[in-house]
LOPA-753363 format. One line per field, with one value per residue: residue number from 1; x, y, z of N, C-alpha, C in turn. Coordinates in nm, 4 decimals. Each point is the difference from the previous one (the first is absolute). Layout:
N
i: c(NUM, ...)
n_c1: c(X, ...)
n_c2: c(Y, ...)
n_c3: c(Z, ...)
ca_c1: c(X, ...)
ca_c2: c(Y, ...)
ca_c3: c(Z, ...)
c_c1: c(X, ...)
c_c2: c(Y, ...)
c_c3: c(Z, ...)
//
This chain:
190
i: c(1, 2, 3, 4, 5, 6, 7, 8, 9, 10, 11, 12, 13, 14, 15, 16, 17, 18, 19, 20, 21, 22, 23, 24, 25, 26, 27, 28, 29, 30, 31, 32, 33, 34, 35, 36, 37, 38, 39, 40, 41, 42, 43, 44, 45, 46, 47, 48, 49, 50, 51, 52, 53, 54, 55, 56, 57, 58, 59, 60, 61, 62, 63, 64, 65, 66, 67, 68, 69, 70, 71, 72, 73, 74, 75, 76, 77, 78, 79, 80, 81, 82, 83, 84, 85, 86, 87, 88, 89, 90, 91, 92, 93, 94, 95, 96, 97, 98, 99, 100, 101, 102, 103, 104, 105, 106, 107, 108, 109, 110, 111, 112, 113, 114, 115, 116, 117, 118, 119, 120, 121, 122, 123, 124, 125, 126, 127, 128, 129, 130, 131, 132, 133, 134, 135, 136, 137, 138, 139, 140, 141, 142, 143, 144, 145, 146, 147, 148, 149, 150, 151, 152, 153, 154, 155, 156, 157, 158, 159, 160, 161, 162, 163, 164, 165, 166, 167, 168, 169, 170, 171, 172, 173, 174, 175, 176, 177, 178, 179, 180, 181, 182, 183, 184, 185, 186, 187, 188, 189, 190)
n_c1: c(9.6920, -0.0595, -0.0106, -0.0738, 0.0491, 0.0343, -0.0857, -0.0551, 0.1312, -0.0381, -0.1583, -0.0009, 0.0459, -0.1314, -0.1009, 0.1068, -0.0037, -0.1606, 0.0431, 0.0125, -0.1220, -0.0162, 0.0192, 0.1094, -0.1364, 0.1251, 0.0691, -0.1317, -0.0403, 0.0744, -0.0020, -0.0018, 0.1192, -0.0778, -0.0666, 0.0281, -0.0418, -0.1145, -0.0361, 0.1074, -0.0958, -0.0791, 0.0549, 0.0338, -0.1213, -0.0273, 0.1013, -0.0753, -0.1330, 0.0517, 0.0493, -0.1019, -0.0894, 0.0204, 0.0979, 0.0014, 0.0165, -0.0594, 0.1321, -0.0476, -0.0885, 0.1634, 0.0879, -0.0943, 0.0265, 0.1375, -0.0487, -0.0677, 0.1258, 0.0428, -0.0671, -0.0375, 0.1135, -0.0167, -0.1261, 0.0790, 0.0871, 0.0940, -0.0934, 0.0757, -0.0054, 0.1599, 0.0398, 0.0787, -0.0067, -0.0750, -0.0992, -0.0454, -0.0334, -0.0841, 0.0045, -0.0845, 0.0268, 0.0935, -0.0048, -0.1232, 0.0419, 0.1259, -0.1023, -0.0524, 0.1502, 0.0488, -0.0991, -0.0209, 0.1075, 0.0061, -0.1125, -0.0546, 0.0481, -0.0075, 0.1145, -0.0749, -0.0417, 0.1105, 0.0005, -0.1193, -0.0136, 0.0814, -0.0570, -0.1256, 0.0318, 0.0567, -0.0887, 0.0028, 0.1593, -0.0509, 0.0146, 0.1100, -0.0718, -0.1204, 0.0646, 0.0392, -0.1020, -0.0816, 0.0712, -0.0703, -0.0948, 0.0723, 0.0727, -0.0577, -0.1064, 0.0998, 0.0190, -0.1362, -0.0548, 0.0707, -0.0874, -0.1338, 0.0073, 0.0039, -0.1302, 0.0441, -0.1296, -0.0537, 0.0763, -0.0407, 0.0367, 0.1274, 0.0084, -0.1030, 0.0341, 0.1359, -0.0470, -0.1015, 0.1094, 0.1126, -0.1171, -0.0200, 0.1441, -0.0281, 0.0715, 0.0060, -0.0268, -0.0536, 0.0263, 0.1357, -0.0606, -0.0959, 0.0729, 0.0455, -0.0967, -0.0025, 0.0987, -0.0519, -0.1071, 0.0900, 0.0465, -0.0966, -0.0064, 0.0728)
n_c2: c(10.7815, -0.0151, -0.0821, 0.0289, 0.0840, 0.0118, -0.0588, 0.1249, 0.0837, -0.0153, -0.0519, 0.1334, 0.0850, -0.0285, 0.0476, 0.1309, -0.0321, -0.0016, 0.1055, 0.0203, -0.0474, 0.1083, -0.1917, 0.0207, -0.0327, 0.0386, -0.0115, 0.0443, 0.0118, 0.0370, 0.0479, 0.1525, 0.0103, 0.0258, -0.0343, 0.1462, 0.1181, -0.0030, 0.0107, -0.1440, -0.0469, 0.0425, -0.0675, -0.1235, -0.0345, 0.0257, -0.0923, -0.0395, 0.0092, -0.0216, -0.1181, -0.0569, 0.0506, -0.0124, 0.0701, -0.0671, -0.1327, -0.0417, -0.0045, 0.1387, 0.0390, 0.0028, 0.0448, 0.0817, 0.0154, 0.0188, 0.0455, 0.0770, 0.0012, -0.0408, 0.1055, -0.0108, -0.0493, 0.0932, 0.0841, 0.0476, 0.0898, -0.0310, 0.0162, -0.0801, 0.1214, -0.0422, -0.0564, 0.0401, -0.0266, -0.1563, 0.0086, -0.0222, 0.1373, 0.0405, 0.1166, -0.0115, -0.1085, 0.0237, 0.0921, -0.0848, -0.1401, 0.0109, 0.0094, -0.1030, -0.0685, 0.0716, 0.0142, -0.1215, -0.0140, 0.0983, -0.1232, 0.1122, -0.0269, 0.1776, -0.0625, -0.1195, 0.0960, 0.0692, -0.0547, -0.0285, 0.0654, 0.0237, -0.0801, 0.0976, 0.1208, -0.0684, -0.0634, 0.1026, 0.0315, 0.1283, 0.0493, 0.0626, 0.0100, 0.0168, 0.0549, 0.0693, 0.0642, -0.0396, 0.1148, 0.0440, -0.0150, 0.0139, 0.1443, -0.0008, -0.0490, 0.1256, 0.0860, -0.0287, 0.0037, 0.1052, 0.0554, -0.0708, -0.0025, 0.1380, 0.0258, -0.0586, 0.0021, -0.0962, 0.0368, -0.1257, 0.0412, 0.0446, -0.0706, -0.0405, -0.0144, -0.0437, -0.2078, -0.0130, 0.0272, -0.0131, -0.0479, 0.0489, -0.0728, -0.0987, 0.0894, -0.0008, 0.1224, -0.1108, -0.0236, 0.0961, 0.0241, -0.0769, 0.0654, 0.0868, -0.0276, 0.0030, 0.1385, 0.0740, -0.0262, 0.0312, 0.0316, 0.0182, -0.0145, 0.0912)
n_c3: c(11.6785, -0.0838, 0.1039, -0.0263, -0.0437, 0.1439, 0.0365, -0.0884, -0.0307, 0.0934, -0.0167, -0.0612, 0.1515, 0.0800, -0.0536, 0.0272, 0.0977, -0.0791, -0.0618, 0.1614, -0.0362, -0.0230, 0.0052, -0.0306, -0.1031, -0.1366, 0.1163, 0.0859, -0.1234, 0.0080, 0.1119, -0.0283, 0.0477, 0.1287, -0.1209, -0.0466, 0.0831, -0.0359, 0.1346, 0.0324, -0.0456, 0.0587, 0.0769, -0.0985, 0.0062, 0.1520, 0.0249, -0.0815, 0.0312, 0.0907, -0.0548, -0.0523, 0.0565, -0.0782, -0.0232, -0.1070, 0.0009, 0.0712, 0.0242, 0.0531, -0.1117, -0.0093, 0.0738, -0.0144, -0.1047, -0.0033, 0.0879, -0.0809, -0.0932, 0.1276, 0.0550, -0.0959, 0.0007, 0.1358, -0.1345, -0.1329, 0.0053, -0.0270, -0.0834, -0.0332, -0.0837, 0.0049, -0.1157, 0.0238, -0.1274, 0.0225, -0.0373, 0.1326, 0.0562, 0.1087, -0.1047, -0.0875, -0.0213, 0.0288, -0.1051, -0.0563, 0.0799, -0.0915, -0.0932, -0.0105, -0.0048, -0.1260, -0.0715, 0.0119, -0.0032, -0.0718, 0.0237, -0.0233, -0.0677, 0.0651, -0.0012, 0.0239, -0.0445, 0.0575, 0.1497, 0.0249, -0.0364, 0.1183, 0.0537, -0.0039, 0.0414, 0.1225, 0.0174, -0.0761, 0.0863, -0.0206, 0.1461, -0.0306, 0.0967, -0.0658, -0.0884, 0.0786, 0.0270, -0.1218, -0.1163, 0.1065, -0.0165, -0.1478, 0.0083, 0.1609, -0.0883, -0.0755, 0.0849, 0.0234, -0.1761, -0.0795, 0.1233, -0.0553, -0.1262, 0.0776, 0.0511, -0.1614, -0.0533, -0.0961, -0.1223, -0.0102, 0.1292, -0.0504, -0.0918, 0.0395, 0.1070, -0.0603, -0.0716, 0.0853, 0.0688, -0.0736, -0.0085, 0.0704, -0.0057, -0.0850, 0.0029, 0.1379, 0.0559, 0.1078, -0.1569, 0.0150, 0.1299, -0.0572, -0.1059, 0.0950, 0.0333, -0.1367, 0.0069, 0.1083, -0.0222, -0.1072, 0.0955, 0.0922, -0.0960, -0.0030)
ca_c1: c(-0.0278, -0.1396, 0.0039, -0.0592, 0.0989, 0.1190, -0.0769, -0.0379, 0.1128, 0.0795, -0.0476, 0.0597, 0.1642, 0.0497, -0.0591, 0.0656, 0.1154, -0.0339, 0.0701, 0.1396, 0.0668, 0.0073, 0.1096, -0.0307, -0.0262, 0.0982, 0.0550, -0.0163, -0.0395, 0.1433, 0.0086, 0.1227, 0.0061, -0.0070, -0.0534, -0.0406, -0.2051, -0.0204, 0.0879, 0.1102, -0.0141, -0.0676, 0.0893, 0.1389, -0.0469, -0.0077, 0.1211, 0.0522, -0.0265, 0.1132, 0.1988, -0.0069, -0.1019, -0.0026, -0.0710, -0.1343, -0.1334, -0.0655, 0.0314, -0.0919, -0.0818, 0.0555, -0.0138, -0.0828, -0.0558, 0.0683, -0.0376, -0.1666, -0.0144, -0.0261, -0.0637, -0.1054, 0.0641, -0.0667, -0.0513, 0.0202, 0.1455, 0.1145, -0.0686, 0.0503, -0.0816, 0.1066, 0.1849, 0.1379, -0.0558, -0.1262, -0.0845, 0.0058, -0.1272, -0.1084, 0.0732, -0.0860, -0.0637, 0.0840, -0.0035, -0.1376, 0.0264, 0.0271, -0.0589, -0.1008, 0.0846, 0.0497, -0.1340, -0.0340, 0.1690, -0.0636, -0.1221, -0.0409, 0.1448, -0.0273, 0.0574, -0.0511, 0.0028, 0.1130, 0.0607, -0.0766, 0.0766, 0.1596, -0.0221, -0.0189, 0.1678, 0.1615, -0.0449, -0.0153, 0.1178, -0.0144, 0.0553, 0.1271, -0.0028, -0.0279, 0.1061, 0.1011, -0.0423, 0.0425, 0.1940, 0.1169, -0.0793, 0.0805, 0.1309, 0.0142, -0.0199, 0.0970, 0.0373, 0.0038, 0.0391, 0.1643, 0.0899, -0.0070, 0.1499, 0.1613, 0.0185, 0.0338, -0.1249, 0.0380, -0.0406, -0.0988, -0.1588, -0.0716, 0.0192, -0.1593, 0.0302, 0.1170, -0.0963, -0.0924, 0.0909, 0.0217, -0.1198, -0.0498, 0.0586, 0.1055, 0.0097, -0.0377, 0.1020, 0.0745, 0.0427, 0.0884, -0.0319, -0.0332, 0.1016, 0.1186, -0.0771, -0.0055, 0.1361, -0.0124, -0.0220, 0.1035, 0.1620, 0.0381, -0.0424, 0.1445)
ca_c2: c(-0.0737, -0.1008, -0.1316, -0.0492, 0.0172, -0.0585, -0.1875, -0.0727, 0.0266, -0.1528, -0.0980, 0.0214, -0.0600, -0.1566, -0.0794, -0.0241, -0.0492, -0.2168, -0.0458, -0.0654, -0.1477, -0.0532, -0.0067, -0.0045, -0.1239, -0.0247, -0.0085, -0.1647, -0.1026, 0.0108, -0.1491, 0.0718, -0.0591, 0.1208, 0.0909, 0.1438, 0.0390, 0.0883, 0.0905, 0.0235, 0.0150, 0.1422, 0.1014, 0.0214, 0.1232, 0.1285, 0.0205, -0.0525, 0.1286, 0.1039, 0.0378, 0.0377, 0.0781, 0.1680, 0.1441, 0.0798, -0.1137, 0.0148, -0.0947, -0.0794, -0.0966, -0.1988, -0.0505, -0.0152, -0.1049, -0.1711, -0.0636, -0.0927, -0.0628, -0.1409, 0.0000, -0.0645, -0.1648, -0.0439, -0.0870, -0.0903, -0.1253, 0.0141, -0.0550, -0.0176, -0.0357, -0.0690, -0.0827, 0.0536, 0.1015, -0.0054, 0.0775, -0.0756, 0.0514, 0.1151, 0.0961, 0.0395, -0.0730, 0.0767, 0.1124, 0.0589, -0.0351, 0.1251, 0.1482, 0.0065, -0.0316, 0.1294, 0.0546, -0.0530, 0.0663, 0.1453, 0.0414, 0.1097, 0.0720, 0.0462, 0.0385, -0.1135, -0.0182, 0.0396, -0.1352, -0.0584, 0.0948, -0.0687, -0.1467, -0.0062, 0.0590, -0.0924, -0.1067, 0.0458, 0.0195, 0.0921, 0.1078, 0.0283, -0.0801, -0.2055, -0.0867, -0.0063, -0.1256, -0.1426, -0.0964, -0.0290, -0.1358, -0.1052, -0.0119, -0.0362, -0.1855, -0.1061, 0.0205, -0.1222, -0.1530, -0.0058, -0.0190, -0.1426, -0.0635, 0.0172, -0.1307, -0.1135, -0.0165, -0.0431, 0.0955, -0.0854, 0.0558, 0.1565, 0.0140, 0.0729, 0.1306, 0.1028, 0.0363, 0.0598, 0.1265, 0.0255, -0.0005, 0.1218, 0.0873, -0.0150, 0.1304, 0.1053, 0.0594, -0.0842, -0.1142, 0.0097, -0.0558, -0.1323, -0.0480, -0.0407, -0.1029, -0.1149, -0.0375, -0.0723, -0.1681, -0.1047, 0.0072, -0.1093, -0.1431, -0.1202)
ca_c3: c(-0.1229, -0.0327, 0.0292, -0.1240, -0.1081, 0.0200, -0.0259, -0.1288, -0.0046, 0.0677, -0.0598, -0.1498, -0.0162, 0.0303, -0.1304, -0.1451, 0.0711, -0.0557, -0.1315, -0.0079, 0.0197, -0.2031, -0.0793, -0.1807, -0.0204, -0.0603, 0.0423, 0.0774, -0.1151, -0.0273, 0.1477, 0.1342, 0.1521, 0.0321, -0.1065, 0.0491, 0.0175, -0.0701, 0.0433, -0.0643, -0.1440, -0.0237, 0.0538, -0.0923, -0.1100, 0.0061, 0.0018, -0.0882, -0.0101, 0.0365, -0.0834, -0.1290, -0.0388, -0.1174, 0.0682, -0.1130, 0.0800, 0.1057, 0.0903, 0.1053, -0.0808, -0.0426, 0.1562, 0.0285, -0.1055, 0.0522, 0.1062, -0.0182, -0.1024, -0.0026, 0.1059, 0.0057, 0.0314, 0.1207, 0.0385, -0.0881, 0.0274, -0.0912, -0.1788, -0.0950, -0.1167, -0.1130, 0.0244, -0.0889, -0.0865, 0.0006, 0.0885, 0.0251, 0.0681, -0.0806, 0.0441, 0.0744, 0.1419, 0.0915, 0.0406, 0.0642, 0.1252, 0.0954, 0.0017, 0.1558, 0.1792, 0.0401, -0.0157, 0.0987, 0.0902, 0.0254, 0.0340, 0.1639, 0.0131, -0.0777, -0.1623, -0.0682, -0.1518, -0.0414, -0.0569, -0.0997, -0.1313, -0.0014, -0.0305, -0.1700, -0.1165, -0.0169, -0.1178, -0.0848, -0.0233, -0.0831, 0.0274, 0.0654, 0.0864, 0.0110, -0.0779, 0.0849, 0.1843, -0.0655, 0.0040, 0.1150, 0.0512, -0.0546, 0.0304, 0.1420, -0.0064, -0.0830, 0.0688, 0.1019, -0.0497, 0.0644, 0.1168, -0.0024, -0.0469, 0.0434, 0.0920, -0.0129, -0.0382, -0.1142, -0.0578, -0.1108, 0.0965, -0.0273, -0.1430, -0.0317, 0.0357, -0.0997, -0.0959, 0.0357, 0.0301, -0.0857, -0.0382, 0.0738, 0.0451, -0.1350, -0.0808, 0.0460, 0.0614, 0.0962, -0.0624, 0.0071, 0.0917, -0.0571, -0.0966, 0.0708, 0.1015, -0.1144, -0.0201, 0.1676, -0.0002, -0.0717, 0.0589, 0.0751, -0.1202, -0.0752)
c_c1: c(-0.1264, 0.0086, -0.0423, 0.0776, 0.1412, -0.0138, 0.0406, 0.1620, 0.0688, -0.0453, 0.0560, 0.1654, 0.0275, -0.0283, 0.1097, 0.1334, 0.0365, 0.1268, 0.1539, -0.0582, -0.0754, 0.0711, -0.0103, 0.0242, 0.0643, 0.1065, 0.0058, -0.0424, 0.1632, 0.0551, 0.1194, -0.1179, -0.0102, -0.0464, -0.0171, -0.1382, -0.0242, 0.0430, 0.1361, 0.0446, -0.0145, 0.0940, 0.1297, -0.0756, 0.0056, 0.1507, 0.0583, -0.0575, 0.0374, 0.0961, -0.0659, -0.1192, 0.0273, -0.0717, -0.1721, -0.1065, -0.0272, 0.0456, -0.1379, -0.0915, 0.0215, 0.0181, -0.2075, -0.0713, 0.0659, -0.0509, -0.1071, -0.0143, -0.0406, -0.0254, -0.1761, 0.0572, -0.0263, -0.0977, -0.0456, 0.1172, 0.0594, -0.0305, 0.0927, -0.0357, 0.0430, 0.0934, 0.0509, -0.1143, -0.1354, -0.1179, -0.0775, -0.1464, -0.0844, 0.1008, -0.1365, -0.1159, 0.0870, 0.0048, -0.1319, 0.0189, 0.0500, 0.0130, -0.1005, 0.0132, 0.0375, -0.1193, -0.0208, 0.1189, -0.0832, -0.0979, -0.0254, 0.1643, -0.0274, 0.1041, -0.0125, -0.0050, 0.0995, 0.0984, -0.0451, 0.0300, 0.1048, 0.0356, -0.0449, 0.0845, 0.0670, -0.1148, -0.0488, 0.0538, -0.0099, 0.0805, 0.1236, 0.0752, -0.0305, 0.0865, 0.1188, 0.0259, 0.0047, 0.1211, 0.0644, -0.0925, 0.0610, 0.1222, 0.0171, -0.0215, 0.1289, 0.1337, 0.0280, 0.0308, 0.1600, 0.0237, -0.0165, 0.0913, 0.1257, -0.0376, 0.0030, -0.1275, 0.0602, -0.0387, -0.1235, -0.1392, -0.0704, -0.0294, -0.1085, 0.0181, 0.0141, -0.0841, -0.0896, 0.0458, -0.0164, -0.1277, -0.0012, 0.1396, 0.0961, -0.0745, -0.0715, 0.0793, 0.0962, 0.0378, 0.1574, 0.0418, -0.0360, 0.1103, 0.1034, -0.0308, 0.0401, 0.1425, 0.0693, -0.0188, 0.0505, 0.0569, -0.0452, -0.0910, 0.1639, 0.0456)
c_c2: c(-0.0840, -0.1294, -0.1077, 0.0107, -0.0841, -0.1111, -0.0705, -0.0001, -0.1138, -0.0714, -0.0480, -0.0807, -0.1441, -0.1043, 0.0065, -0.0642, -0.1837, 0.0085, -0.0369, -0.1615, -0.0675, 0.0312, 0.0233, -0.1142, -0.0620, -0.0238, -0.1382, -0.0940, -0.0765, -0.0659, 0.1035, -0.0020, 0.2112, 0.1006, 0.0915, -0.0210, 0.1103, 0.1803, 0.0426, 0.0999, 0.1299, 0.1359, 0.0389, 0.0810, 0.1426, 0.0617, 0.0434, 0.1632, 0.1523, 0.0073, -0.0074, 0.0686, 0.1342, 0.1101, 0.0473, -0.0651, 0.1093, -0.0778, -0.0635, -0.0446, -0.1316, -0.0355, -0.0510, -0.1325, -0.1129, -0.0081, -0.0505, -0.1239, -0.1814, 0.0014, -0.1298, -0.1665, -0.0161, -0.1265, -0.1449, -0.1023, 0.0847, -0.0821, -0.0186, -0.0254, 0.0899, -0.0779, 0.0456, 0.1352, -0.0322, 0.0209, -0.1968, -0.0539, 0.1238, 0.0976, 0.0852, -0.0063, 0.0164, 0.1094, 0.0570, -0.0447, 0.0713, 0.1274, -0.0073, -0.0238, 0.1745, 0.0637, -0.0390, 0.0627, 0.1409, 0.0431, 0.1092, 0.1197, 0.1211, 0.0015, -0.1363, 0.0164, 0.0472, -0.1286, -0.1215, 0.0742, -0.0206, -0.1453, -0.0532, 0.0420, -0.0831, -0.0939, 0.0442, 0.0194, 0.1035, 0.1043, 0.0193, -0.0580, -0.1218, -0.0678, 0.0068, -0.1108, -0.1571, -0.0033, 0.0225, -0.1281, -0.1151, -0.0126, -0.0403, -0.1421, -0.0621, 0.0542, -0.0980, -0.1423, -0.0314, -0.0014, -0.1346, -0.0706, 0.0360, -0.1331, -0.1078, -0.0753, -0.0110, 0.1068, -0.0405, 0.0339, 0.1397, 0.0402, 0.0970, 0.1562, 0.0836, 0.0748, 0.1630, 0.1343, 0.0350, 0.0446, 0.1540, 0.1434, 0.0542, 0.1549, 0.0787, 0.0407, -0.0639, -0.0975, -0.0159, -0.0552, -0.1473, -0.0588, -0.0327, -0.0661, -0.1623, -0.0440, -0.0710, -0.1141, -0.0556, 0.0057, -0.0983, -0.1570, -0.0178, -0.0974)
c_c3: c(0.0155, 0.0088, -0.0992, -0.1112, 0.0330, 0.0010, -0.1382, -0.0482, 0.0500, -0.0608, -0.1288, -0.0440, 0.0671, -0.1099, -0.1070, 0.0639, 0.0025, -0.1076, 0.0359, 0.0667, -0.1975, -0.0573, -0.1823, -0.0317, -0.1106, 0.0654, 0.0933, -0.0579, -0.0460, 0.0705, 0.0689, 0.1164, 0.0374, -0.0738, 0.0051, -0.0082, -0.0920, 0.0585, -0.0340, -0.1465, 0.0067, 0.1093, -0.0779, -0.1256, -0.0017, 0.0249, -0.1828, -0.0961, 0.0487, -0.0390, -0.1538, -0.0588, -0.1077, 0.0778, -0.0720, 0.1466, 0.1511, 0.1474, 0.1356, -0.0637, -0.0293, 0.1560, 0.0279, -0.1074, 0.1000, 0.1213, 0.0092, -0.1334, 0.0115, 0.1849, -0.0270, -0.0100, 0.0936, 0.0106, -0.0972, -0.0094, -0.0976, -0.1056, -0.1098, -0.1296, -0.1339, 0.0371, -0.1037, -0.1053, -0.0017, 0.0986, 0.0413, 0.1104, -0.0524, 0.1384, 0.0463, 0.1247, 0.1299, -0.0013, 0.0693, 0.1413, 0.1010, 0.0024, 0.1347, 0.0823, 0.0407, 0.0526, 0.2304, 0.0994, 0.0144, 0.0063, 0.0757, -0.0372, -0.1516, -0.1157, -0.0629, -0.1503, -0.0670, -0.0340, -0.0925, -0.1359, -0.0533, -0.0602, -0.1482, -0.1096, -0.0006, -0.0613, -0.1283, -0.1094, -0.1164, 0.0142, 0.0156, 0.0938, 0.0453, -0.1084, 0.0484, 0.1098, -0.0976, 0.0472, 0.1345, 0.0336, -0.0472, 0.0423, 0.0924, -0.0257, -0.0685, 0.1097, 0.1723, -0.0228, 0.0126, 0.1019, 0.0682, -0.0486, 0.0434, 0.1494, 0.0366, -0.0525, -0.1253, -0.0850, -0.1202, 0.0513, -0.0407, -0.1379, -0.0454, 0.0952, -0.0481, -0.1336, 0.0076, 0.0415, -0.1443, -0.1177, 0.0120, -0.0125, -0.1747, -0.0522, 0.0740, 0.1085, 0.0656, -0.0311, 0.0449, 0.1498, 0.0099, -0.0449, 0.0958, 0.1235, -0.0548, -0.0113, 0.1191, 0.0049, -0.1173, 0.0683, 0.0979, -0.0531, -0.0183, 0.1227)
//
């Protein structure tokens, strides 16, 4: 094998290996204690895409979108820019950032523009797939918010969460999923 190639591969995977100490920044804003990393996040995605992906979509295309989808927080952070339904930052000013943290991660790496590609669809959100990859992006955030509140984290902390879940997920496919996420957390509010 090409030494050089095997360099850059490591390089590649140690660089994407920063996202288990980023944290998500709705969360530690919140004040939990042990906050998932954005890693976290992104390994229950691809979990999440294997038990519910539609046969029509492209499963390794969404495995591949989610792994690069918030690979550029490396070097931006975890940007928060909504609360609940309102928009609150420039969505676009993160997405160009870390378009060039990604840009910068695969420097020298011949399928660089594939993923860079990748990155632009899920922000585009046009395709099949990039509207897909949204609602598991919502469902996993209203998904962790309950398991916050099952751990005893006040449930007044997550309100905008839910909000904002719901934003994204009301009449579309994975709404039914959401919905009983919602019924979950009445139960443990009584």
């Amino acid at each position: 094998m090409d030494k050089q190639r095997i360099r850059l591969i490591i390089k590649i995977a140690s660089k994407a290996g920063e996202l288990k100490q980023v944290l998500r920044t709705g969360w530690v804003l919140k004040g939990v204690e042990n906050a998932e990393s954005v890693a976290d996040h992104t390994w229950r995605m691809s979990l999440l895409i294997m038990l519910l992906a539609p046969e029509n979509l492209d499963k390794l295309k969404l495995l591949e979108m989610n792994t690069v989808h918030d690979l550029g927080e490396i070097g931006v952070g975890d940007t928060k820019w909504e609360i609940g339904r309102r928009v609150v930052g420039s969505q676009e000013a993160k997405r160009r950032d870390e378009l060039k943290v990604m840009g910068e991660i695969f420097k020298g790496y011949d399928n660089q523009d594939k993923y860079l590609k990748l990155l632009k669809e899920f922000n585009d959100h046009q395709t099949p797939e990039a509207k897909f990859m949204k609602q598991l992006d919502k469902l996993d955030m209203a998904l962790q918010a309950l398991e916050y509140e099952q751990a005893g984290y006040p449930s007044e902390w997550f309100g905008e969460f839910w909000e904002n879940a719901e934003k994204y997920l009301e009449g579309q496919e994975l709404e039914p999923y959401f919905r009983e996420l919602e019924r979950m957390r009445k139960e443990i509010q009584k």
